[in-house]
C-alpha positions, -999 to +999 in steps of 0.1 A: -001-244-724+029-252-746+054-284-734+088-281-745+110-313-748+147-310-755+170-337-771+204-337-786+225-337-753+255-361-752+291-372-746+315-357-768+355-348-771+368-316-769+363-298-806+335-315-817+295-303-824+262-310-813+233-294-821+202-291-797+163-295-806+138-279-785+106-291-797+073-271-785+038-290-784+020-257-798+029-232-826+058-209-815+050-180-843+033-161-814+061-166-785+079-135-777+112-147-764+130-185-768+160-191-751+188-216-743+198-218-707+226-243-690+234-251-655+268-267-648+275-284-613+277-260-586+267-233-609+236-209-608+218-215-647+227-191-671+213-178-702+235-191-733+209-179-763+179-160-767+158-156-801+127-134-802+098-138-819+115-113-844+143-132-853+168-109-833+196-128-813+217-126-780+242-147-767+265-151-734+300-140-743+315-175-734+296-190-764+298-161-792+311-170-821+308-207-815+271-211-807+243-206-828+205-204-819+174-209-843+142-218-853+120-236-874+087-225-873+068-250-895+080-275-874+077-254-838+114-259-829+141-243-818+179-253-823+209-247-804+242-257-827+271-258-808+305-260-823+340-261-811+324-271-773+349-269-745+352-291-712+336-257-694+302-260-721+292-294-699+256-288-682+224-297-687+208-273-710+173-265-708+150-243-735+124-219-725+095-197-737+081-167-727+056-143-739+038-117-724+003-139-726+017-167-703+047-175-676+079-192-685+079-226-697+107-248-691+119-283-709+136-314-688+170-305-697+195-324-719+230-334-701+259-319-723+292-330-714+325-320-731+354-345-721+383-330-703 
């Protein structure tokens, strides 16, 4: 079954960019739905981005405009880029996959934190 390992989390000021790499062990041509999801403290996990196997795109309404989701087939990874990030952006952020031939897989998480 596919692993997924994110990376890219860190410490940044308020304003700046990171970009997120979700890195799957197995082709991702064939997964129906990839998505971004973040937990702050004290908060349920919510979904930030979602890509489909398609191409189409969805993203909460607290990132629009300033997030962007992607992927990279030939190298079976999805991307997060996240620009502008705000003290309320800090979470760990975790990718997923889903498809209608297997149940969700989950990555480790990567801590984002935005300075306040």
């Amino acid at each position: 079954q596919v692993q997924l390992v994110e990376s890219g989390g860190g410490l940044v000021p308020p304003g700046e960019s990171l970009t997120l790499s979700c890195a799957a062990s197995t082709s991702i041509s064939n997964i129906d739905v990839m998505g971004w999801y973040r937990r702050a403290p004290g908060k349920q996990r919510e979904l930030v981005a979602a890509i489909t196997s398609g191409g189409n795109t969805n993203y909460a309404d607290s990132v629009k405009g300033r997030f962007t989701i992607s992927r990279d087939i030939r190298k079976n990874t999805m991307f997060l880029q996240m620009n502008s990030l705000k003290p309320e952006d800090t979470a760990v952020y975790y990718c997923q996959a889903s498809s209608t031939t297997m149940p969700p897989r989950w990555g480790q998480g990567t801590q984002v934190t935005v300075l306040s």
